[in-house]
VEXPAZA-803918 format. One line per 8 residues: number of its first residue (from 0); for each residue x, y, z of N, C-alpha, C. Coordinates in steps of 0.1 Angstrom, whole numbers, plus 5000, padded with zeros to 4 digits. Layout:
BEGIN
NUM) X/Y/Z/X/Y/Z/X/Y/Z; ...;
This chain:
BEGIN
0) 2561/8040/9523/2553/8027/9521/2546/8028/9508; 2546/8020/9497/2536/8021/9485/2524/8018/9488; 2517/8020/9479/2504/8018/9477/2501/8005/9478; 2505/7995/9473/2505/7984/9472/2510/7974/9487; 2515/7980/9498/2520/7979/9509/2508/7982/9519; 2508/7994/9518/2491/8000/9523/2481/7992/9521; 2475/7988/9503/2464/7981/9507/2467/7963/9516; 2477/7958/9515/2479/7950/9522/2478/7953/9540;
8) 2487/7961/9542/2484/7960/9552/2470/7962/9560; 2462/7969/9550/2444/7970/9557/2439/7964/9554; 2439/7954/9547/2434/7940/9545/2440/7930/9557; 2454/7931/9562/2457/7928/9575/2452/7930/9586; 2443/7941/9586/2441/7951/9598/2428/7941/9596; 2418/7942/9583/2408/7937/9587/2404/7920/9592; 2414/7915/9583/2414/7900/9587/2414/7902/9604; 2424/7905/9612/2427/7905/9622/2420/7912/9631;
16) 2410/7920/9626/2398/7924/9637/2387/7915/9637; 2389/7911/9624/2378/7899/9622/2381/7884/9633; 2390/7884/9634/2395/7871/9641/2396/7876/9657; 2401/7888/9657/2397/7890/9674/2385/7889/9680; 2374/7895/9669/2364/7896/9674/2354/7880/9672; 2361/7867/9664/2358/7857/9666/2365/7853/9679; 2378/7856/9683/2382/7846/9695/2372/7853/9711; 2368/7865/9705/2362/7871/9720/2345/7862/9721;
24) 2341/7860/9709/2329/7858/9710/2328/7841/9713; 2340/7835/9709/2339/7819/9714/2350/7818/9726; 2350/7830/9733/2357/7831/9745/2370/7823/9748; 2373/7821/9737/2387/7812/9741/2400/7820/9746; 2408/7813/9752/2423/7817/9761/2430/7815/9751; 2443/7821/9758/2454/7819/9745/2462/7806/9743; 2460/7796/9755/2460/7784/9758/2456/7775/9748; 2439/7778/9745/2430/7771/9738/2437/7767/9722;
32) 2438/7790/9720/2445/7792/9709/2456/7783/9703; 2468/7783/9712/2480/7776/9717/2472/7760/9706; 2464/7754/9705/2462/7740/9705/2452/7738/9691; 2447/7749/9690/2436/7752/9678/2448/7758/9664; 2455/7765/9668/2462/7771/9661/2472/7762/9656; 2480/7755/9664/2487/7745/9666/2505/7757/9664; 2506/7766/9676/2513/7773/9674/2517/7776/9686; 2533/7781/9693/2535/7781/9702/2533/7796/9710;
40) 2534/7797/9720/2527/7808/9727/2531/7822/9724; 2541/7824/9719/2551/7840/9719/2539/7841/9704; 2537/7832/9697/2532/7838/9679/2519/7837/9685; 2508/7833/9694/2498/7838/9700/2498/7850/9704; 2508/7852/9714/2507/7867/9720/2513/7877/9705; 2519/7870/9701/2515/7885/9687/2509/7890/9683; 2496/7874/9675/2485/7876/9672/2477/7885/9676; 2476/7880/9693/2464/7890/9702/2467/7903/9702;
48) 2485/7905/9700/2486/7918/9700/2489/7929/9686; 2484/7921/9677/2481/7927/9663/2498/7931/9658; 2507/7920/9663/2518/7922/9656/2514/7919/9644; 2511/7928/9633/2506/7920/9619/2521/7919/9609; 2532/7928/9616/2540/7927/9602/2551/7910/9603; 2545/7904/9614/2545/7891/9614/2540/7880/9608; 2528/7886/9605/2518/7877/9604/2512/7877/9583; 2512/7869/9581/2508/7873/9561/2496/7869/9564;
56) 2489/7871/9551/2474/7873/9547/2466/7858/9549; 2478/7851/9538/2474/7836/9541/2473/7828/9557; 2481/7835/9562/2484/7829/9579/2469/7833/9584; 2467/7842/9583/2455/7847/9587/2437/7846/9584; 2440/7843/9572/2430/7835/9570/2429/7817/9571; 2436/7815/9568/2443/7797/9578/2436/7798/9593; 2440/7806/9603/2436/7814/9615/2421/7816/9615; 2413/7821/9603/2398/7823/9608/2391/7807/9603;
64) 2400/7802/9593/2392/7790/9589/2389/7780/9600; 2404/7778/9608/2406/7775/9619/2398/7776/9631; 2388/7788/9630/2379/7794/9639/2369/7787/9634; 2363/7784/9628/2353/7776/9615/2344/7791/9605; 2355/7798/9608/2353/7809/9597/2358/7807/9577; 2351/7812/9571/2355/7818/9557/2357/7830/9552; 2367/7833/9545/2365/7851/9538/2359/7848/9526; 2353/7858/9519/2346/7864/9514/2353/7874/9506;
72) 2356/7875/9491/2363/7892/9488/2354/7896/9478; 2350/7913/9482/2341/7918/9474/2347/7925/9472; 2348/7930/9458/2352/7942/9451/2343/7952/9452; 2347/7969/9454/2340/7980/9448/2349/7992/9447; 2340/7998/9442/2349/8016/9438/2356/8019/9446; 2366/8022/9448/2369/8033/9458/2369/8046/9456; 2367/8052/9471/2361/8068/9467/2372/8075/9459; 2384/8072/9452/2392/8078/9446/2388/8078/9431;
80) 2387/8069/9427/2380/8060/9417/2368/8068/9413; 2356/8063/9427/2344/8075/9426/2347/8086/9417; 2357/8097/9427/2358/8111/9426/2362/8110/9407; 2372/8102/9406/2376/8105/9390/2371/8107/9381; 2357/8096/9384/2348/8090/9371/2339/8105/9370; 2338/8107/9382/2328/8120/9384/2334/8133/9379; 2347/8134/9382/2356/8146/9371/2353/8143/9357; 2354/8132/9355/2356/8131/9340/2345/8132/9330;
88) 2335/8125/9336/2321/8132/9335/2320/8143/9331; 2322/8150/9344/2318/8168/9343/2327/8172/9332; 2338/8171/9331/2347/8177/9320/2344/8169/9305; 2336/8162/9303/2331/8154/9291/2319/8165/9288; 2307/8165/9295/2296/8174/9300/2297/8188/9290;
């Protein structure tokens, strides 16, 4: 899997914990879903069950807006990034 595969997919991971944990908190059925979604029941039961290589980034945010959610993207370091700046540093030093 590339790198570029990986960060997608946890960006998948996180939309979709994000949206579980919106459908648990406005207690809806997969029924509800079914009608809010405007989707038929088998791509419900995916959702709920984190089939994500089903599911694209856009679908899923469509899905929280649908919730009466918005994302948000913030950029920062990553700790790999971190570690480098900080080698490079020391070896400048």
């Amino acid at each position: 899997m590339s790198e570029q595969d990986r960060l997608e997919l946890k960006l998948k991971a996180d939309l979709h914990q994000d949206i579980l944990k919106l459908i648990k908190k406005k207690k809806l059925t997969p029924r509800q879903l079914e009608k809010i979604f405007d989707i038929p029941q088998p791509r419900v039961s995916e959702l709920l069950r984190g089939k994500l290589s089903l599911l694209s980034v856009s679908k899923l945010l469509y899905y929280a807006h649908l919730l009466g959610s918005q994302a948000h993207v913030r950029l920062k370091k990553s700790a790999q990034a971190q570690n480098e700046t900080a080698a490079t540093r020391r070896r400048l030093a």
